[in-house]
N, C-alpha and C positions, 0 to 999 in steps of 0.2 A: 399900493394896496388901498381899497375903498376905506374911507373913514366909515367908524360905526358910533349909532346914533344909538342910547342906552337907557332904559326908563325904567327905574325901579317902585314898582308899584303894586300893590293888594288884591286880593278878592277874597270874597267870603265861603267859607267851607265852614257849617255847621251853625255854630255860635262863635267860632273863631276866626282870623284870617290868616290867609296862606302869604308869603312874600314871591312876589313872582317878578324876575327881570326881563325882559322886552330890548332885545338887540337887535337891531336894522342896520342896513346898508343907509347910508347917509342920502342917499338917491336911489330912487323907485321908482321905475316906468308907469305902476300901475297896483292894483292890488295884487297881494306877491301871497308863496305859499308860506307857511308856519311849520317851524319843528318843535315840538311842546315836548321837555324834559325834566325828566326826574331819576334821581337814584336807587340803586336800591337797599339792601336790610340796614336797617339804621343807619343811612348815609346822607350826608348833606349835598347841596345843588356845587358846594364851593372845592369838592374833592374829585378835581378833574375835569369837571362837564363844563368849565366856560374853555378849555383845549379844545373840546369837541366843537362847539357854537361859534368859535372864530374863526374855526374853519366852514360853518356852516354860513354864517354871515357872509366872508368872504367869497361863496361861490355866488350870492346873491340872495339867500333865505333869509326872510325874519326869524327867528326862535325868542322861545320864552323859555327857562328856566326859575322852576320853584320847587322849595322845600315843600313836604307834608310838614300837617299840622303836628305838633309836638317836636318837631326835629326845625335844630337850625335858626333861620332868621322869622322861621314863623309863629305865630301862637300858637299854647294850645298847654293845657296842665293837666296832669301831670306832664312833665319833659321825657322826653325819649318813650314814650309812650308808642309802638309798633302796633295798630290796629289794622288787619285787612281791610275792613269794610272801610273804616272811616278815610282808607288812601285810596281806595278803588273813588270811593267819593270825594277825594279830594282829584284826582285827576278829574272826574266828571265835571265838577267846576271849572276846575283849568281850563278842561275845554271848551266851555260854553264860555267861559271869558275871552278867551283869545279870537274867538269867532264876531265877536264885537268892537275888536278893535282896528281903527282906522289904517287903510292900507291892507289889510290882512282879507286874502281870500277864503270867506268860511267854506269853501267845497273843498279847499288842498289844505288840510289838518294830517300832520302826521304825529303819531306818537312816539316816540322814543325814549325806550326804558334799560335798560341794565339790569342783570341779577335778579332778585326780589320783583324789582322796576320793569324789568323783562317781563316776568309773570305778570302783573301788572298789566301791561299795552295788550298781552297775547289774550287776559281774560277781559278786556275791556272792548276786541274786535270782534272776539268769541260770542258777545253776548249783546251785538245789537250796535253798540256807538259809532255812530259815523265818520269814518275815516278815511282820508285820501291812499293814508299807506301807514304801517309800522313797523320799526325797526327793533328789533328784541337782542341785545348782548348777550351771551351768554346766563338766558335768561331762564329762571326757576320755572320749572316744569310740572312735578311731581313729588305733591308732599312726604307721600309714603318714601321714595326710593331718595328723599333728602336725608330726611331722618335714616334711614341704613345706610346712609352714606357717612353719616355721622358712628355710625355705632353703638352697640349696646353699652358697654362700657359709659359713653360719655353719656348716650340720654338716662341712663339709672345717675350718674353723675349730676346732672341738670337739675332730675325731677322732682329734688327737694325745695329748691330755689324756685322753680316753675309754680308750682304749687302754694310756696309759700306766699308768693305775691300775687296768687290768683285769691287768697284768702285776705289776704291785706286790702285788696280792690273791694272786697264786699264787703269789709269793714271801715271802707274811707279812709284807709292809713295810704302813706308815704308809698311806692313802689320799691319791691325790692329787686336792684339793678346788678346785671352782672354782664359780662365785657361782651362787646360785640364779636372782638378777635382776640384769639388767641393762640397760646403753643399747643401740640398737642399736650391734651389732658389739666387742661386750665380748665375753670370756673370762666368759661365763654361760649357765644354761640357756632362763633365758626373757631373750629381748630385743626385747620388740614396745616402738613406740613411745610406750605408754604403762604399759609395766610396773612401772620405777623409779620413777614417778610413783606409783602407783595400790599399789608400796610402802608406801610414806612416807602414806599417806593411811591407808593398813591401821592402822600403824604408829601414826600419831596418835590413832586414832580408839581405838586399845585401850590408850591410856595406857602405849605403850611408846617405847622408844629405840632407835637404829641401835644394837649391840651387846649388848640382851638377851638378846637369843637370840642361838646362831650363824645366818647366811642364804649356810650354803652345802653343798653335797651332794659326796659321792664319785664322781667322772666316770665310775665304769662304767655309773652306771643308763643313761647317754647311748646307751650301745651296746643295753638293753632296751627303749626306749618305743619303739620302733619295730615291734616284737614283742607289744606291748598293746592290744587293740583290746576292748573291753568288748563292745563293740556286739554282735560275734559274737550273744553268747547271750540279745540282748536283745528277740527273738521268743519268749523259754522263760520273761519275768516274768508269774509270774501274781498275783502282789499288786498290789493300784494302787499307781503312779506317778507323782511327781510331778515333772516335769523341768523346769529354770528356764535358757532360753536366749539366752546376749546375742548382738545383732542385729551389733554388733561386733567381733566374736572375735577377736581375733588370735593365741589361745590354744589352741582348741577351735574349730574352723572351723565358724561358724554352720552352715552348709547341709548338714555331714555331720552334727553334732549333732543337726537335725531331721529327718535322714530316718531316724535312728536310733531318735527316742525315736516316730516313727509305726511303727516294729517294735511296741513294747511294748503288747500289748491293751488294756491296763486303764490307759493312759497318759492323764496329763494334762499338756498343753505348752502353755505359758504364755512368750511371749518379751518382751524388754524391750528398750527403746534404749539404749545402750551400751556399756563393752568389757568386757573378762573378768574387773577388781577393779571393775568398779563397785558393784553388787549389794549389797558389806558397807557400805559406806559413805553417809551420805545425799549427793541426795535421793534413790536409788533405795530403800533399805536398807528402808525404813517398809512402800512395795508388796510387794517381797518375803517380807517377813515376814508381816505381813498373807494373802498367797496361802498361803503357808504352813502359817499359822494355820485357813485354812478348809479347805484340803483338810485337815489333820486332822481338822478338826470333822465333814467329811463322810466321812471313811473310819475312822478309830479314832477318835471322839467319847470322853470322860470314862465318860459312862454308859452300862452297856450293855442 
């Protein structure tokens, strides 16, 4: 298998910087395409996505992998701080950096996002960024039908916490933090019933431990996903598309996910059996990457 050559290195988002890794094939014909990734709700670059990138390497891509600001190995204070704007912005740098770097062809930029991250690449094709192609995971759609996917119960649940650190931010205090994942009916943002689960399996699979990371966010985002609907501008992608949809969802509500990604002209919708962590994980992980693999081959191939 080709050696990979790996640079861990900076840019700047905001007043802060983001950590971004840089893995190549040891040998390059020439300048090669980029896969720029990130994760998504409160997720770090280290939970899963160098499985994805070794396999991307290995066919012959460059990729970058970086944290947003506040999450991870990046800057940024408060921590675990979940801003829309300032990660739509931090991707925007990403990719005005990676287009700078040596070897790297700036016309074949692809983005690739997950979840949150998903919404993310869909709203960033949607709305002008130029890109060779994007790949969207089972990727957030539509804020309204997230939140009812959640339920009344949990968001009257939530909206004290939400609120409370929405008040605490205009008073310059501390964030108040509550869990990214949980069982149903926890003090968390995601609690389908197989979330906590399909944690710990993320979790295993990336050779980490329940407190590597932090796995909890600032309760204001609570009061925005409801406000985030990617889909909007998802008639306006003119790059191919590649969108990976679980039959599952209890994340990302299958049937709005599909009617969403038959907006995008140049889409390709590929769906799979089961729920919204399956995908990183086997045995689904192999198909995935695999489809992956070949809409690349077919939309930014190696050679051109």
């Amino acid at each position: 298998m080709p050696d990979t050559v790996r640079d861990d290195l900076w840019f700047d988002s905001g007043s802060d910087r983001c950590a971004i890794s840089v893995l190549r094939p040891a040998e390059l014909a020439g300048p090669a395409p980029i896969i720029v990734m990130a994760h998504g709700f409160g997720s770090v670059r280290a939970l899963r996505l160098p499985a994805y990138a070794d396999q991307f390497v290995q066919a012959g891509y460059i990729v970058a992998l970086f944290d947003y600001r506040h999450f991870g190995d990046s800057e940024g204070t408060p921590r675990q701080l979940l801003d829309v704007r300032r990660q739509l912005e931090d991707w925007r740098n990403a990719l005005a950096f990676v287009r700078r770097l040596d070897g790297v062809d700036p016309d074949r930029v692809v983005a690739w996002g997950t979840s949150f991250g998903g919404g993310h690449v869909l709203t960033l094709a949607g709305t002008g960024e130029r890109l060779a192609a994007i790949i969207a995971q089972v990727p957030h759609v539509d804020g309204i039908a997230a939140v009812r996917s959640a339920g009344l119960r949990q968001t009257l649940r939530l909206a004290p916490a939400a609120l409370s650190d929405k008040v605490r931010a205009l008073l310059g205090r501390e964030p108040r933090y509550i869990d990214s994942i949980g069982a149903p009916g926890a003090l968390a943002a995601m609690v389908s019933p197989d979330a906590a689960a399909g944690r710990d399996r993320l979790l295993e699979a990336s050779g980490l431990r329940t407190g590597d990371y932090p796995e909890t966010v600032a309760a204001r985002i609570l009061l925005h996903i409801g406000l985030y609907s990617p889909g909007k501008t998802a008639a306006n992608i003119t790059c191919p598309a590649l969108v990976q949809i679980a039959t599952n969802d209890a994340i990302t509500p299958t049937d709005i996910a599909l009617r969403t990604a038959r907006k995008i002209p140049r889409a390709t919708v590929v769906t799979y059996e089961g729920g919204h962590f399956d995908p990183y994980v086997e045995p689904l992980f192999p198909r995935i990457i695999a489809d992956q693999l070949a809409f690349l081959g077919d939309v930014v191939p190696l050679a051109r």
